[in-house]
Residue, then its C-alpha position, 0 to 999 in steps of 0.5 A: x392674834x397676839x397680846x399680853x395684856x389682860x383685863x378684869x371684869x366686876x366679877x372678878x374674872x380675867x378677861x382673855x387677851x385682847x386681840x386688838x394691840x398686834x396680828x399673827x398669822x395662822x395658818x390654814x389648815x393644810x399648814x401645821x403652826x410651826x415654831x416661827x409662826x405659833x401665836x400668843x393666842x388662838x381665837x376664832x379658828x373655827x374647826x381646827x383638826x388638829x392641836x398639837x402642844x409639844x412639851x413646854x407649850x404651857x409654861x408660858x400659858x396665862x389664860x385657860x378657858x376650854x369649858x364643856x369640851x370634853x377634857x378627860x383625865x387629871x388636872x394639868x400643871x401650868x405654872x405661869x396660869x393666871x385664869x384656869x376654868x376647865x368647869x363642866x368636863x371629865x376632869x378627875x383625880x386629886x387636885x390639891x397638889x396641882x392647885x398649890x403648884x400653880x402659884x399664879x392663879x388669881x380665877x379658878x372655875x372647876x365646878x361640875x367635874x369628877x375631882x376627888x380629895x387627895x387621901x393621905x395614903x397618896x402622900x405619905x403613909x405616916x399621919x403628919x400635920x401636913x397630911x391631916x391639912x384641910x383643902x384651903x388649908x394646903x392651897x392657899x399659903x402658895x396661891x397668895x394671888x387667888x380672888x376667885x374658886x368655884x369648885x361646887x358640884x364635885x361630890x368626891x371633893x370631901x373632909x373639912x376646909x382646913x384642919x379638924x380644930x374646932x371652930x378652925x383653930x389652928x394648931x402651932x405648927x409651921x402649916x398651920x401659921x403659914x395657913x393663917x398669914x395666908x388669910x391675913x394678907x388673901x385676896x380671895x373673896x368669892x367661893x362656890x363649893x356647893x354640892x361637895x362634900x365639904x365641912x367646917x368654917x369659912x374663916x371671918x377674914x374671908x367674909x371680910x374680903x368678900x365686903x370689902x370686894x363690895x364696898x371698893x366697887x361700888x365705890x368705884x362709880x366714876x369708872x363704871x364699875x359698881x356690881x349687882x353683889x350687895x352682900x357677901x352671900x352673893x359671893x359666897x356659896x356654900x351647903x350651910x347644913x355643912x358649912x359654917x359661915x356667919x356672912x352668907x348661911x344667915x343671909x341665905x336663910x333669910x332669903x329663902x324665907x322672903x315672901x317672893x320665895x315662899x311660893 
């Protein structure tokens, strides 16, 4: 099944290709994919044996969708990735390198792995403004695409989201004023990192795109479009005894207080 053409759900999400525009054949199980007969896509193989990806296979790879299926080891590198959810495996290691590596990822899903913060010994063993950079921080000035991360439920994730400035104020550093053009012009509107071990604030500019993520679909009757999300806590979950966030902690606890949630 081929295709280049993708979607986008009132989620957020990016749909797979759609296998409707042009057919490959693959073939059966007794004749390995070779050069002249690999498709665009792989859907509804079934029990395939074997998958056999040779060096340069995931340079051209936009969509990656392979929850709960055992995946072991470190997080790939696939620069033309546009969709990435490798949620509920065996992932471990640092992944913010990775991350920044992927310039193209609008939809991250990477929640209940083995993934931990990439310590500034690995980098360098000198403190630097680049080593003491917050995890948004060191990713988001490359990922200018991303909409979407869910990395909740990987404790060894830990230390703040950008630098250690009070009330995340940024320091005058390149980094740090490439950090804060980033959130100026972000798309990023919806975060899970519940059930890490994270600190700090959510920067304002992204309760903004999560409200104004909001506004554009329910706006957006005519097509059909309209999401069940009303307020940006739906959008944005954190530990609110770890985090700061003036759009989602207030709204949160507000909820658990509701009569329906009182017994």
């Amino acid at each position: 099944t081929t295709t280049t053409t993708t979607t986008t759900t009132t989620t957020g999400q990016t749909s797979p290709p759609s296998s409707e525009s042009s057919t490959t054949t693959i073939p059966n199980s007794d004749s390995p994919l070779s050069s002249t007969t690999t498709p665009n896509t792989l859907l509804h193989i079934g029990t395939l044996p074997v998958l056999e990806m040779q060096v340069g296979f995931g340079n051209s790879l936009q969509y990656l969708q392979m929850k709960q299926s055992l995946w072991r080891g470190v997080l790939p590198v696939l620069p033309q990735l546009q969709h990435l959810d490798l949620s509920q495996n065996l992932l471990n290691g640092p992944i913010q390198s990775q991350l920044a590596q992927m310039t193209n990822l609008r939809y991250i899903q990477l929640q209940r792995n083995q993934f931990v913060i990439e310590s500034s010994t690995e980098t360098t063993s000198v403190e630097t403004p680049e080593s003491e950079q917050g995890f948004l921080q060191k990713i988001l000035p490359n990922l200018t695409k991303l909409e979407t991360i869910d990395i909740s439920q990987n404790f060894g994730l830990t230390g703040s989201l950008f630098s250690n400035n009070n009330e995340g104020e940024q320091s005058a550093t390149p980094s740090s004023e490439s950090f804060t053009s980033s959130l100026s012009s972000s798309k990023l509107h919806q975060i899970d990192i519940r059930s890490t071990g994270f600190t700090g604030t959510i920067p304002p500019q992204i309760c903004q795109n999560a409200q104004q993520w909001i506004d554009d679909k329910n706006n957006n009757q005519e097509q059909e479009q309209t999401t069940t999300a009303t307020t940006p806590s739906a959008l944005i979950q954190v530990d609110c005894d770890k985090i700061s966030c003036s759009c989602c902690c207030r709204q949160q606890q507000k909820d658990e207080h509701s009569p329906e949630n009182r017994y």
